[in-house]
C-alpha positions in Angstrom: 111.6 113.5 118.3 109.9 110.9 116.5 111.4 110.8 112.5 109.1 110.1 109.8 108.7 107.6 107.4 110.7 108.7 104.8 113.4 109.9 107.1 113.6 106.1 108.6 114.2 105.0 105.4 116.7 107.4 104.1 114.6 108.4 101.1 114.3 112.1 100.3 111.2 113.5 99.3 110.9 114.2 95.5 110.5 117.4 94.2 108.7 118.8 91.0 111.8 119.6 88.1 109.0 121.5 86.1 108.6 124.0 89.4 112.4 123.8 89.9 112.8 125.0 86.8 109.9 127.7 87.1 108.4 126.0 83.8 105.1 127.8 82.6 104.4 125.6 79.9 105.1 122.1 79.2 105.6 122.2 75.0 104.1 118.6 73.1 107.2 119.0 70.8 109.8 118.9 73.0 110.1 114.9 73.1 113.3 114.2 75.6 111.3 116.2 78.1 108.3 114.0 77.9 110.1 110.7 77.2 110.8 110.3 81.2 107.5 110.7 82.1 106.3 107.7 80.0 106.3 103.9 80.4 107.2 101.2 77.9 103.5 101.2 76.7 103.5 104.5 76.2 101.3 105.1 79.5 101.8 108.7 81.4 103.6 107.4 85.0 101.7 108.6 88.0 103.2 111.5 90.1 104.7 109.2 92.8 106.8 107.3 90.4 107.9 110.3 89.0 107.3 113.9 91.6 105.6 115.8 89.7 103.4 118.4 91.3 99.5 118.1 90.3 99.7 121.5 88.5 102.6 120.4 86.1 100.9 117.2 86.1 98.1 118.1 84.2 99.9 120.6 81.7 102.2 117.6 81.3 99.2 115.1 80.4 97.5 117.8 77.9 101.3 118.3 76.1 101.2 114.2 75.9 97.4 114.3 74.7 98.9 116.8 72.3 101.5 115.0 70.6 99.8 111.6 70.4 97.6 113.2 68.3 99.7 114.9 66.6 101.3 111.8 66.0 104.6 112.2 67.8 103.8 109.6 70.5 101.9 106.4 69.9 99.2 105.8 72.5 100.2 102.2 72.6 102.7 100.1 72.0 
């Protein structure tokens, strides 16, 4: 049987903490949550770097949208 990839390498495959946690809502305040899913610049990462799922993705980009212009996040260093 032929291994994959990711199995050559000895990599596992990242999985979404938002769905492991069964999160319906990703909330702008709640900074420490966000923090990890933000470069130096202040950029969002991109869901390789970081596994997000595309659904969580989103909700996460709106909840940084959110609190940029709130003014809890700069949008650029």
């Amino acid at each position: 049987m032929a291994k994959t990839s990711t199995q050559q390498r000895g990599q596992k495959k990242k999985v979404c903490q938002f769905c492991e946690s069964e999160a319906d809502y990703i909330d702008y305040k709640n900074y420490p949550l966000l923090k990890p899913h933000l470069d130096y610049f202040g950029n969002i990462r991109k869901r390789f770097h970081t596994g997000v799922c595309l659904h969580h993705q989103k909700m996460l980009k709106t909840a940084v949208e959110r609190a940029r212009f709130m003014g809890m996040l700069s949008y650029r260093k």
